[in-house]
N, CA, C and O of each residue as an XYZ file, in Angstrom:
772
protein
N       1.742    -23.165    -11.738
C       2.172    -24.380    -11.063
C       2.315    -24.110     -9.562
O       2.838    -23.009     -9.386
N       1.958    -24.893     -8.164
C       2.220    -24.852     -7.210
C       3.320    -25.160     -6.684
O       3.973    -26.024     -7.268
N       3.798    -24.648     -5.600
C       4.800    -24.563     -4.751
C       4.850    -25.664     -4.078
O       5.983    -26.066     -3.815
N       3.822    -26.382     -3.658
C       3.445    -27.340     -3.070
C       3.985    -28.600     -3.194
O       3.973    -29.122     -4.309
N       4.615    -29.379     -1.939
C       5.091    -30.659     -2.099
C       4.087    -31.943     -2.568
O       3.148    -32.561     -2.067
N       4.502    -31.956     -3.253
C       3.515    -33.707     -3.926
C       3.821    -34.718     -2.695
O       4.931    -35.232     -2.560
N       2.650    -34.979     -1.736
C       2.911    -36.110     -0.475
C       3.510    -36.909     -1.055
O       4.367    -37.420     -0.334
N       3.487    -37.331     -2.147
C       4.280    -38.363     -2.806
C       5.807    -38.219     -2.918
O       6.430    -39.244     -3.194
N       6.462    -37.114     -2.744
C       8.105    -36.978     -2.422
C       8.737    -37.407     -1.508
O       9.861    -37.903     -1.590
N       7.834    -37.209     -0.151
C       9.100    -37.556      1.358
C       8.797    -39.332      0.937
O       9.549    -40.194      1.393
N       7.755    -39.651      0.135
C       7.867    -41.364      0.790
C       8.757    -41.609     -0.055
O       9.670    -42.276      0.433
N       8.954    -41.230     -1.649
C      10.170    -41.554     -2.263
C      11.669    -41.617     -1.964
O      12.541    -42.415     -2.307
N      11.682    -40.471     -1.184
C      12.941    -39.952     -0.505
C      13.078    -41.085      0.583
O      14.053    -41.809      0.383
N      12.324    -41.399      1.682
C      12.018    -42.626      2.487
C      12.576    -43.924      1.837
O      13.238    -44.847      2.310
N      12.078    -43.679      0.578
C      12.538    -45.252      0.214
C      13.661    -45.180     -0.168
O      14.355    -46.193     -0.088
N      14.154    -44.097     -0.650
C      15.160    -44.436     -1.156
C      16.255    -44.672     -0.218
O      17.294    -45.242     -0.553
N      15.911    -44.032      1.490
C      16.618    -44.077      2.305
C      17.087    -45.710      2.453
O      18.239    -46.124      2.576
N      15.786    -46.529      2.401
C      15.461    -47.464      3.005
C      16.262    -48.855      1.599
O      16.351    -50.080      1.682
N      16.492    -48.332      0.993
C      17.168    -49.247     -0.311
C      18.973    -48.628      0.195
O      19.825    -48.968     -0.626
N      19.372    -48.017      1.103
C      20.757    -47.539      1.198
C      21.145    -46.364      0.362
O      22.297    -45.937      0.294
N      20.371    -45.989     -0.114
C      20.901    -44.230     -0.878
C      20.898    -42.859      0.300
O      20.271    -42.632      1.335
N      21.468    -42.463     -0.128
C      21.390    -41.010      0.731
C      20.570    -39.539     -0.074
O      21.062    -38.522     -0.563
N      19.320    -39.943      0.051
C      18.198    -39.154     -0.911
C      19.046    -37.384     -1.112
O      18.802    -36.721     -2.120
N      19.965    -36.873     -0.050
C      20.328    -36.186     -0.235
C      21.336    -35.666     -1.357
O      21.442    -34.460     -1.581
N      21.890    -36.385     -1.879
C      23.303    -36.705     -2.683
C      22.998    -35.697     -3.924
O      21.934    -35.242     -4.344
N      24.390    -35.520     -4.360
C      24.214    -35.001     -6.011
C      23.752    -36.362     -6.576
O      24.264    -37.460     -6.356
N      22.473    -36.017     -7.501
C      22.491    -36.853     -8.665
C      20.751    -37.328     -7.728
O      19.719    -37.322     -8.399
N      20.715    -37.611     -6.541
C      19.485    -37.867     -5.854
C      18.863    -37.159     -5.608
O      17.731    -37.640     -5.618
N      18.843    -35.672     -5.220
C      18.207    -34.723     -4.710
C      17.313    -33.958     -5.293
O      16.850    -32.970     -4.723
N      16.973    -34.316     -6.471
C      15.785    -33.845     -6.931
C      14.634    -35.038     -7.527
O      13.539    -34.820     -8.046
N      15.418    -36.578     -7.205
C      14.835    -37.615     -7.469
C      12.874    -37.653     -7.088
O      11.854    -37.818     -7.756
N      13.228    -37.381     -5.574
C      11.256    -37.641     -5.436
C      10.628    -36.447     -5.908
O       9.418    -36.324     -5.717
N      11.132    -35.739     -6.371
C       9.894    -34.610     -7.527
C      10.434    -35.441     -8.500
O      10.044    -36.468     -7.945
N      10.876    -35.764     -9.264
C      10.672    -36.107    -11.015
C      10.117    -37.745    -10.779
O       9.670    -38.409    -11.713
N      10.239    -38.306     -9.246
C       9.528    -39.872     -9.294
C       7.738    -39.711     -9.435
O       6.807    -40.350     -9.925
N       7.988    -38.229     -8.548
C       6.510    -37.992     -7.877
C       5.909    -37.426     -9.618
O       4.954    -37.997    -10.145
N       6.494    -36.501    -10.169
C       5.444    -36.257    -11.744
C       5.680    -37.079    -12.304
O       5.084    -37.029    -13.380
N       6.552    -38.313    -12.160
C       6.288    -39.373    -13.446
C       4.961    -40.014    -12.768
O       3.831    -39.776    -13.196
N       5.201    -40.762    -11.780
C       3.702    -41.484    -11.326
C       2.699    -40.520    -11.535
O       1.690    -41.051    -11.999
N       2.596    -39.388    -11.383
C       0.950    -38.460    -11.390
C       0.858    -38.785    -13.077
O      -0.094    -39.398    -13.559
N       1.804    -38.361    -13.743
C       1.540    -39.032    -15.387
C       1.248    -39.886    -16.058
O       0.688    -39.895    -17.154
N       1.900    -41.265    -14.948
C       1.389    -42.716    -15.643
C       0.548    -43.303    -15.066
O       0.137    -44.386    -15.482
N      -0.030    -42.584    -13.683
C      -1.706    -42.621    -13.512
C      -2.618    -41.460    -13.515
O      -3.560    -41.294    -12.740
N      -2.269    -40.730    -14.397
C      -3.174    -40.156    -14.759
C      -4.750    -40.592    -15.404
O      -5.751    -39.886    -15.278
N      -4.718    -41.433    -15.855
C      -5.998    -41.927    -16.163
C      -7.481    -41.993    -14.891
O      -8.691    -42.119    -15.079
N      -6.696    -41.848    -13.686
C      -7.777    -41.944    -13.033
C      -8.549    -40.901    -12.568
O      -9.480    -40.919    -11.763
N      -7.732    -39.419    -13.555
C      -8.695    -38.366    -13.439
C      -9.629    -38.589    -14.684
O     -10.307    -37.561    -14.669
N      -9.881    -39.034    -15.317
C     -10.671    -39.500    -16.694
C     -11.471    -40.139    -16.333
O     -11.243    -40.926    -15.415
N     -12.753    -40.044    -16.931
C     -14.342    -40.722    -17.112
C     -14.347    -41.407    -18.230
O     -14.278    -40.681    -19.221
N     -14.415    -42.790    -18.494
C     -14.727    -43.119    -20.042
C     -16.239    -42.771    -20.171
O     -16.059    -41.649    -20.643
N     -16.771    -42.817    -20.146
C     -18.348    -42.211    -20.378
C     -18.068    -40.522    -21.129
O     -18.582    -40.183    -22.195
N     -17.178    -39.659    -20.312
C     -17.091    -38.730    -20.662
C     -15.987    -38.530    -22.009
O     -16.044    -37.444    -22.585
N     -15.463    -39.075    -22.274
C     -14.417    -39.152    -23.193
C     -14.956    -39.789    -24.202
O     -14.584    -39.433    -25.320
N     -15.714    -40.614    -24.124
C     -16.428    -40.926    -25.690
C     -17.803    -40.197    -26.256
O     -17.980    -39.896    -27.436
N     -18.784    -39.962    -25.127
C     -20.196    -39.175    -25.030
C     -20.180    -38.289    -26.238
O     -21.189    -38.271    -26.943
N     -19.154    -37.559    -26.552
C     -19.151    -36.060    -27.340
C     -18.759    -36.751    -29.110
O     -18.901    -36.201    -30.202
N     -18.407    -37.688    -28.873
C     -18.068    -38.499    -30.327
C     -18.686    -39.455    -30.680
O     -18.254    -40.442    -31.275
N     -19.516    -39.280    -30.412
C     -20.656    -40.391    -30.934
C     -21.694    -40.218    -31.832
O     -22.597    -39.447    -31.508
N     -21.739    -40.782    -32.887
C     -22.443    -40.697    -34.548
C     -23.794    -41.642    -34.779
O     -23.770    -42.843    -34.513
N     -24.546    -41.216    -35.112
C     -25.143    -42.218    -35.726
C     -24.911    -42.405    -37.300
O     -24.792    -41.498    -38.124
N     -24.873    -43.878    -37.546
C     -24.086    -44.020    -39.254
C     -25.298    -45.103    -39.542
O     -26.201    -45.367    -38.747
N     -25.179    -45.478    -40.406
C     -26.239    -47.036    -40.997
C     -24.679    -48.096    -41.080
O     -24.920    -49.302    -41.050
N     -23.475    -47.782    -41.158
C     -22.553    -48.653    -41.337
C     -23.042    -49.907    -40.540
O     -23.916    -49.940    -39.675
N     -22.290    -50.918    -41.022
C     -22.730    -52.283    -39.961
C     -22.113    -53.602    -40.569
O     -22.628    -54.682    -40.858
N     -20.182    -52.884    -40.702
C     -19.471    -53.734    -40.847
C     -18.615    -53.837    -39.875
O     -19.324    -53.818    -38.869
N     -17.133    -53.971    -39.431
C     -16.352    -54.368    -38.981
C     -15.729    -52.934    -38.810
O     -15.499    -52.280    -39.827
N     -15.438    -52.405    -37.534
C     -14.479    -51.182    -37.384
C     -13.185    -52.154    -36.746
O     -13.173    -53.193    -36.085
N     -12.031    -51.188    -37.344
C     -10.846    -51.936    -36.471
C     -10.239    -50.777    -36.267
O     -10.277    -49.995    -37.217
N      -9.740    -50.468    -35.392
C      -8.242    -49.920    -34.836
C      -7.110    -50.713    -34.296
O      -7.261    -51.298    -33.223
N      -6.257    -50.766    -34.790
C      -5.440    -52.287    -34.474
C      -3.662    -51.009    -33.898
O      -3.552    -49.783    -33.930
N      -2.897    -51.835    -33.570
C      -1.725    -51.446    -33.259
C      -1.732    -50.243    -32.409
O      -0.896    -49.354    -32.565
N      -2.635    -50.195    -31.534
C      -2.448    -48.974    -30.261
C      -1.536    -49.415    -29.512
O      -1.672    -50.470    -28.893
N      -0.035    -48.383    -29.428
C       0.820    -48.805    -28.497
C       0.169    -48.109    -26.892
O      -0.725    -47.268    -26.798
N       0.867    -48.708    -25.851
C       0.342    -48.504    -24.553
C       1.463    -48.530    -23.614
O       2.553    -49.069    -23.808
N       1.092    -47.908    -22.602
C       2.467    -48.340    -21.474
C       1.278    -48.191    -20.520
O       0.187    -47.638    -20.661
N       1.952    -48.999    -19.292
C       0.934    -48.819    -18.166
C       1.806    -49.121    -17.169
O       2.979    -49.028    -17.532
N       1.615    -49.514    -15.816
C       1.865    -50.000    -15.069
C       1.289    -50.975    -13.935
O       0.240    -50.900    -13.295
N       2.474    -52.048    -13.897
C       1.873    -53.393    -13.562
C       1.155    -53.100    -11.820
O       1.738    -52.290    -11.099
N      -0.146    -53.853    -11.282
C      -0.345    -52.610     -9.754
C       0.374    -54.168     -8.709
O       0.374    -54.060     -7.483
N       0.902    -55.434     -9.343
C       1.631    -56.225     -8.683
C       3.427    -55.374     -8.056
O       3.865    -55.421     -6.907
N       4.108    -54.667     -9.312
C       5.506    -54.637     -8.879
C       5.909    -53.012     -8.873
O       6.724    -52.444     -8.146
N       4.946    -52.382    -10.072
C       4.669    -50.698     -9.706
C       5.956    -50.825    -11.677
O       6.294    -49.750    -12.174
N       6.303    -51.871    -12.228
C       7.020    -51.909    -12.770
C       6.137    -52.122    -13.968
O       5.170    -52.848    -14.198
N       7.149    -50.791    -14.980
C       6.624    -50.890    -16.599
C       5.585    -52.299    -17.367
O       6.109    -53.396    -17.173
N       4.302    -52.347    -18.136
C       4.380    -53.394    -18.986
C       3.988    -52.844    -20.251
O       3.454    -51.774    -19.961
N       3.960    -52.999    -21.572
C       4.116    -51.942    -22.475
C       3.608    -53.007    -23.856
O       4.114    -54.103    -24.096
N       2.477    -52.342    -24.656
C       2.882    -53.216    -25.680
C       1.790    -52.799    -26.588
O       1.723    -51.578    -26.447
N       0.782    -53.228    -27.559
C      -0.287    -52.758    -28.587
C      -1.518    -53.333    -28.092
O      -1.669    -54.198    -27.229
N      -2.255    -52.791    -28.689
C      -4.098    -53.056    -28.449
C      -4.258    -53.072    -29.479
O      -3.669    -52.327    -30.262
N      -5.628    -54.454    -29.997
C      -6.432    -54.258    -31.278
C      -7.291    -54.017    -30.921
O      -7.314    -54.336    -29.733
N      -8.791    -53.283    -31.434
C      -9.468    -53.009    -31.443
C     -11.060    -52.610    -32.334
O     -11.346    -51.647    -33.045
N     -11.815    -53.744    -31.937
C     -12.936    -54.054    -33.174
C     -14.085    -54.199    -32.280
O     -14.200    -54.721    -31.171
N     -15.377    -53.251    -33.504
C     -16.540    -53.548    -33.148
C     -17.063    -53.761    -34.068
O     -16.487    -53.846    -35.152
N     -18.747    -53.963    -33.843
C     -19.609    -53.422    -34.938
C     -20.648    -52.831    -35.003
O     -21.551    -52.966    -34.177
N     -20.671    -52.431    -35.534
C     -21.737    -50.719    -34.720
C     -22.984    -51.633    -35.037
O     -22.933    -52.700    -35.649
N     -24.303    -50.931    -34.428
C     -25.487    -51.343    -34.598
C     -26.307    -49.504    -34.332
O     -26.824    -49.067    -33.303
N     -26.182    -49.008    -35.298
C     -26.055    -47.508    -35.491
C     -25.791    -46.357    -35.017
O     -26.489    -45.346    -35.096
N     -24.508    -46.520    -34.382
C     -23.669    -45.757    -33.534
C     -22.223    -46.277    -33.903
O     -21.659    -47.371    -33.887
N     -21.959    -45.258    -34.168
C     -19.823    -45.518    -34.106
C     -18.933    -44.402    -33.486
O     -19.107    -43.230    -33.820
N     -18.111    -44.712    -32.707
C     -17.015    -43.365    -31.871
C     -15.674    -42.660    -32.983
O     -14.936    -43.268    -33.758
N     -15.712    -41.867    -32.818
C     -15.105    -41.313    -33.629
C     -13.639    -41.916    -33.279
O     -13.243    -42.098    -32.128
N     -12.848    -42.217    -34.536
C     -12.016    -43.185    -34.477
C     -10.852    -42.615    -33.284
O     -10.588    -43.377    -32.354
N     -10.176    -41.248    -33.355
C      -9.346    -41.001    -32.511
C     -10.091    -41.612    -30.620
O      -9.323    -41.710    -29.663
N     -10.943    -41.786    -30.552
C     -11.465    -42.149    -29.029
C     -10.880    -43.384    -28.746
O     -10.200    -43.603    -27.744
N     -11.149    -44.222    -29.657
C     -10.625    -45.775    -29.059
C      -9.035    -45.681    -28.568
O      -8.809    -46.236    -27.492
N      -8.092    -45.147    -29.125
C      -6.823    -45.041    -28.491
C      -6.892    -44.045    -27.370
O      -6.017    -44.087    -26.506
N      -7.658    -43.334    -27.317
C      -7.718    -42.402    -26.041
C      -8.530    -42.978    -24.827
O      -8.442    -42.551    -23.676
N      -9.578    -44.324    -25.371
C      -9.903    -45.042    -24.108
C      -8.780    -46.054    -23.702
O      -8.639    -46.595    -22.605
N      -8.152    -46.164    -24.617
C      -6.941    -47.746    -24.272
C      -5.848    -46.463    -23.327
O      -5.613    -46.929    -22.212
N      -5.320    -45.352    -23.477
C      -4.662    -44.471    -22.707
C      -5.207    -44.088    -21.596
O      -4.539    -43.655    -20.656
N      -6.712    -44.226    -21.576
C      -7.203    -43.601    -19.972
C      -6.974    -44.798    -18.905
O      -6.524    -44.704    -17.763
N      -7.522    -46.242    -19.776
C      -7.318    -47.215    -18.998
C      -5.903    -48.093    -18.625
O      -5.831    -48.983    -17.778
N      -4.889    -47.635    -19.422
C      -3.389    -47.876    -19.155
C      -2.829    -47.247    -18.322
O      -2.040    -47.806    -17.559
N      -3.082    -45.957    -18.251
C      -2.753    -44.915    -17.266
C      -2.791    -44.855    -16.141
O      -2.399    -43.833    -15.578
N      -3.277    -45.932    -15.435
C      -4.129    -46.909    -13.973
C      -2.848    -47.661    -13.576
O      -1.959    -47.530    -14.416
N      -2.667    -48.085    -12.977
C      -2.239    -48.915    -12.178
C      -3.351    -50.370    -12.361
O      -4.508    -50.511    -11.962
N      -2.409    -51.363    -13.162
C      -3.145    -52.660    -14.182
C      -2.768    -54.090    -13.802
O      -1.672    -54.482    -13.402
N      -3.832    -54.764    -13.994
C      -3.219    -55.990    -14.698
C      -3.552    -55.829    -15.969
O      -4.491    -55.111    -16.314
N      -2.733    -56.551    -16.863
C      -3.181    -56.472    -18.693
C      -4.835    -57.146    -18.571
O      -5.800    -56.397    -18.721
N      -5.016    -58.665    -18.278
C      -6.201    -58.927    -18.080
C      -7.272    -57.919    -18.011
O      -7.995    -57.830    -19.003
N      -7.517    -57.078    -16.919
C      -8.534    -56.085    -16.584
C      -8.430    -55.414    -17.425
O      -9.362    -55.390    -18.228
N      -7.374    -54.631    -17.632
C      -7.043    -53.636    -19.119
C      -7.777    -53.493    -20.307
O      -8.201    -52.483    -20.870
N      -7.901    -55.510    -20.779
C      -8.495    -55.706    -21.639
C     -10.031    -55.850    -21.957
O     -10.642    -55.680    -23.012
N     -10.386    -56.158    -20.905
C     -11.832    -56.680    -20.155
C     -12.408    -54.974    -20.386
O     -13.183    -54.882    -21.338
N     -12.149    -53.752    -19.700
C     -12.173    -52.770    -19.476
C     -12.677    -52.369    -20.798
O     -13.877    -52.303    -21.065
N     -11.584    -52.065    -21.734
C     -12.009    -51.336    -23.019
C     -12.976    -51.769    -23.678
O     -13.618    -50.941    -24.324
N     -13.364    -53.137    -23.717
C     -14.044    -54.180    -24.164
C     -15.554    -53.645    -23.336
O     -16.584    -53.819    -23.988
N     -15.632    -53.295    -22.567
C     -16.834    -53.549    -21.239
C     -17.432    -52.193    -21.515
O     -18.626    -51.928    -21.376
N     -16.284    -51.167    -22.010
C     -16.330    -49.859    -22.180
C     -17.674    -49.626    -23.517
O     -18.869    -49.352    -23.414
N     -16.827    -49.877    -24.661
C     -17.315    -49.971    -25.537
C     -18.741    -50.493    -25.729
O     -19.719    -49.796    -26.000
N     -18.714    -52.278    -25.489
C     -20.128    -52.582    -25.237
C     -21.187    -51.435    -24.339
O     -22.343    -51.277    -24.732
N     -20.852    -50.949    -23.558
C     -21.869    -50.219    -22.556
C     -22.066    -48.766    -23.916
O     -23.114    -48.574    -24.533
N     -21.022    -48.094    -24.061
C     -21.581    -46.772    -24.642
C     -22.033    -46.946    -26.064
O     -22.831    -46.131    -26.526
N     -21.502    -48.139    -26.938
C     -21.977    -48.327    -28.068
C     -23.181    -48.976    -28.379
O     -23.968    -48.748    -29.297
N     -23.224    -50.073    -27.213
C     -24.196    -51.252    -27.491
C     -23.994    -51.741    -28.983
O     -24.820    -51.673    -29.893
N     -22.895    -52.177    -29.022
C     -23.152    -52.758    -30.903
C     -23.293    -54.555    -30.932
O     -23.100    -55.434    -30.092
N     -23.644    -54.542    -32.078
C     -23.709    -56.180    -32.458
C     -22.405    -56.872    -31.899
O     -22.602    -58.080    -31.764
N     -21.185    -56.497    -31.548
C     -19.990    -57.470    -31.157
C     -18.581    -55.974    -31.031
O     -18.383    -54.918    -31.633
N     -17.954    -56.681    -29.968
C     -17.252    -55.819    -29.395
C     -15.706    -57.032    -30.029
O     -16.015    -58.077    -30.602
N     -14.092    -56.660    -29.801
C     -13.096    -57.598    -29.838
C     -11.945    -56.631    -28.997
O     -12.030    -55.410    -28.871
N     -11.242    -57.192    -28.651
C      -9.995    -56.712    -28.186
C      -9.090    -57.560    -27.597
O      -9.299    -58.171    -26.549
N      -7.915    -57.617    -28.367
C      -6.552    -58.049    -28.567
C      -5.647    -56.888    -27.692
O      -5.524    -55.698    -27.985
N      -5.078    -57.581    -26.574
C      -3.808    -57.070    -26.009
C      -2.288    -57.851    -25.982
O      -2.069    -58.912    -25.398
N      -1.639    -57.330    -26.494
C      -0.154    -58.369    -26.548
C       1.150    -57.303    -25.676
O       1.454    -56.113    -25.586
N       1.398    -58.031    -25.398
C       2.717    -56.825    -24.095
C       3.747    -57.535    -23.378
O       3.541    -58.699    -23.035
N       4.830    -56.957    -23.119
C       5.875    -57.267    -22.092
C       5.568    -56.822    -20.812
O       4.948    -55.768    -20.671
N       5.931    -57.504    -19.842
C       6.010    -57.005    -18.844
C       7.521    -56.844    -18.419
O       8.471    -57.533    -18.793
N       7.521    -55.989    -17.725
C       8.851    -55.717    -16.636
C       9.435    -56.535    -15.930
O      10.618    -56.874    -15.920
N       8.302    -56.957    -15.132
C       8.152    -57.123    -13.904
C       8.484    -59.154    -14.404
O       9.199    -59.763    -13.608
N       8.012    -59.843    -15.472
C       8.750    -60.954    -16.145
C      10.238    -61.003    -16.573
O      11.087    -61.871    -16.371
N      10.317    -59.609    -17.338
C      11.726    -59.716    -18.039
C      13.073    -59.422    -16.704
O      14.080    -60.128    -16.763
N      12.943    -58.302    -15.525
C      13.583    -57.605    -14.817
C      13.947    -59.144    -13.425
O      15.062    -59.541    -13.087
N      13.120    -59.461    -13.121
C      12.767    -60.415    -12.257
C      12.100    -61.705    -12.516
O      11.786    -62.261    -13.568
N      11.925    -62.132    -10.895
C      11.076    -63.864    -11.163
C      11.747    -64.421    -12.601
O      12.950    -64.677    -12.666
N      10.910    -64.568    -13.657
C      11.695    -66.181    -14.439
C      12.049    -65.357    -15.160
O      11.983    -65.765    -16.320
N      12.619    -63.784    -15.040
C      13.770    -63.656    -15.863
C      13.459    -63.673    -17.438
O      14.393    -62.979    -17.840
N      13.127    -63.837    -17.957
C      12.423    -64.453    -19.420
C      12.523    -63.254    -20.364
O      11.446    -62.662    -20.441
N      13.478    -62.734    -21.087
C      13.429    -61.635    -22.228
C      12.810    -61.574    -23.134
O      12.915    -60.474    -23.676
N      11.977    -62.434    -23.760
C      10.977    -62.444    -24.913
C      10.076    -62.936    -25.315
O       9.699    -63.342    -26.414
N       9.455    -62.865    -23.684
C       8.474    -63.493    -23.022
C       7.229    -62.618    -23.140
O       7.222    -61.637    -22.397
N       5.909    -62.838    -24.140
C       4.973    -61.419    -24.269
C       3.734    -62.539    -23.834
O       3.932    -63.754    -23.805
N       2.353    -61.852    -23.484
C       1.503    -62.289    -22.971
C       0.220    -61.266    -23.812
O       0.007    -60.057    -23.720
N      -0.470    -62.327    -24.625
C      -1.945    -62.200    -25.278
C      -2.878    -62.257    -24.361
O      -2.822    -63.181    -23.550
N      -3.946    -61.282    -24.283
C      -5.030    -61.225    -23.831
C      -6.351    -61.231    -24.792
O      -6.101    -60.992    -25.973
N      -7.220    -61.381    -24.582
C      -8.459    -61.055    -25.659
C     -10.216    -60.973    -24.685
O     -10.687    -61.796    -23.900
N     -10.628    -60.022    -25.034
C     -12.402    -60.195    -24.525
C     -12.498    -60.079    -25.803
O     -11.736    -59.467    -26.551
N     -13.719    -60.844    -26.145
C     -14.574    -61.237    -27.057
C     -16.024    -61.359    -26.980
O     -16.390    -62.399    -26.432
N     -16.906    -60.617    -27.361
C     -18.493    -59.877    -27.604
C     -19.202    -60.291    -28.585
O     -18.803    -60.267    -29.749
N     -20.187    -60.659    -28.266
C     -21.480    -60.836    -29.356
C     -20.843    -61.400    -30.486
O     -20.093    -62.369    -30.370
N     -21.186    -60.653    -31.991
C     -21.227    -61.246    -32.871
C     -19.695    -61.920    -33.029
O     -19.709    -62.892    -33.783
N     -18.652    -61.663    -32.583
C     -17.093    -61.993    -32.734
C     -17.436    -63.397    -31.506
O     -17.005    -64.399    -32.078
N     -17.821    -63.681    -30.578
C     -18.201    -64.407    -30.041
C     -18.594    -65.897    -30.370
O     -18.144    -67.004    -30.073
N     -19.936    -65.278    -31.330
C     -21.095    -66.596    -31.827
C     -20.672    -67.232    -32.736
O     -20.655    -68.447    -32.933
N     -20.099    -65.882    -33.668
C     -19.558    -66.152    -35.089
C     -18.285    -66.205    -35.305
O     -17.595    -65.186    -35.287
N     -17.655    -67.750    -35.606
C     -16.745    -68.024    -35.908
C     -15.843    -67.253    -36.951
O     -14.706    -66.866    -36.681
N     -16.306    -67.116    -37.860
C     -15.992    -66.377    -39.107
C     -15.619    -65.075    -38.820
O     -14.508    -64.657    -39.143
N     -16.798    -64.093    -37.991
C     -16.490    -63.281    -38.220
C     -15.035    -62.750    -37.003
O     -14.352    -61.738    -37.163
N     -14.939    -63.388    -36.273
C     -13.719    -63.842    -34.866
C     -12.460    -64.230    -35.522
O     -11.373    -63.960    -35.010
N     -12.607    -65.036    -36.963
C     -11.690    -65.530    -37.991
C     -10.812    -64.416    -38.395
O      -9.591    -64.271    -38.324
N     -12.306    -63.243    -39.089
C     -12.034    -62.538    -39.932
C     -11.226    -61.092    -39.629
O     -10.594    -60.326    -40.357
N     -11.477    -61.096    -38.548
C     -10.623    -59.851    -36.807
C      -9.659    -60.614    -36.989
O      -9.286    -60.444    -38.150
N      -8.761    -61.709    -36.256
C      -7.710    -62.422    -36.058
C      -6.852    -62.484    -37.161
O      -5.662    -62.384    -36.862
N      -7.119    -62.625    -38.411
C      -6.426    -62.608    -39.736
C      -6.149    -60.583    -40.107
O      -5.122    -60.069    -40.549
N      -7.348    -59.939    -39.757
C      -6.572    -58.368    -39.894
C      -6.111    -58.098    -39.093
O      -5.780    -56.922    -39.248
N      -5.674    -58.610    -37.761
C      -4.802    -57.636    -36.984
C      -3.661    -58.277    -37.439
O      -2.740    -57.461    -37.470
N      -3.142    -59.923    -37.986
C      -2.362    -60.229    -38.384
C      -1.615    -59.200    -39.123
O      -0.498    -58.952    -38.669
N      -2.094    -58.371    -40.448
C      -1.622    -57.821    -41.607
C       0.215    -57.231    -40.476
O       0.482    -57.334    -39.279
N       0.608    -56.954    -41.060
C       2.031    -55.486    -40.665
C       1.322    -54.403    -40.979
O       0.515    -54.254    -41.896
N       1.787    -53.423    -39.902
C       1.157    -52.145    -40.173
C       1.464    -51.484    -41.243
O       2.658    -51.464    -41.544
N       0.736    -50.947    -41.893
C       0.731    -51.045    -43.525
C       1.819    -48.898    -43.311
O       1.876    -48.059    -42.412
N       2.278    -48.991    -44.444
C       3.133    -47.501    -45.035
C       2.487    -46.780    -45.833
O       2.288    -47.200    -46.973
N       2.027    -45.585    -45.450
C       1.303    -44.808    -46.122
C       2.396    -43.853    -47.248
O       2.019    -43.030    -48.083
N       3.914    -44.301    -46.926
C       4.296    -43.125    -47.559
C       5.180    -43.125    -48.807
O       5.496    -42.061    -49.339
């Protein structure tokens, strides 16, 4: 590990000047290092390639039904207030003889949370992702989340969550099969034990 100050400390310390704290204080003084490795952590994603993170997991199958990964929890941060928004991803394609090995899809919804977000783009993203490295018959993705930056401030609102969705090809054209996504992410996450 380096010795080295993260530029990101004196501005923390700065601000905190600038909100009336005395960055020096017991209880403050080690504040802009643990502000400065939380932010390098919750944007970390922007050392990540999605191209490179799926490339190595990629199959060819004859399958050419419905993949889902549903209930990916996420945290990110909002790039309006710098404040928490947190919540699950669904996630459906359909291969057209290629499928990612299932652990990837939550590891692309983590590279792209890990950013500095709006949920919108977030969703658009994984969605945009997928279509490009899979090329399959129909891409889906469901985002549902709190924000902070609603509940903490502005209208205040505690149980206030916000749905997103991109929608691809065959989930698109086909009613049914757009039906048939929307009714399984419904289920409760099922107990294996």
């Amino acid at each position: 590990m380096s010795d080295r100050t993260d530029p990101i400390e004196p501005l923390v310390a700065a601000m905190l000047k600038e909100l009336g704290e005395e960055p020096g204080r017991d209880g403050l003084a080690r504040t802009p290092v643990r502000v400065a490795k939380a932010l390098r952590f919750f944007t970390r994603g922007y050392e990540q390639d999605a191209q490179g993170l799926l490339n190595h997991a990629l199959f060819d199958v004859s399958y050419d039904e419905m993949v889902i990964v549903k209930d990916i929890d996420f945290y990110s941060l909002c790039e309006h207030h710098l404040l928490p928004f947190f919540g699950r991803v669904h996630v459906a394609y359909i291969p057209n003889g290629k499928v990612v090995g299932l652990s990837k899809v939550p590891r692309l919804v983590e590279m792209f949370s890990r950013r500095l977000q709006v949920q919108e783009r977030l969703t658009t993203q994984i969605a945009a992702t997928l279509q490009e490295v899979l090329a399959p018959r129909g891409v889906a993705v469901v985002v549902e989340a709190m924000h902070l930056c609603m509940m903490m401030r502005g209208v205040a609102q505690q149980n206030c969550s916000a749905v997103t969705s991109a929608i691809h090809g065959q989930f698109e054209k086909d009613s049914k099969t757009r039906a048939e996504f929307m009714e399984l992410i419904r289920h409760p996450k099922p107990t294996f034990a």
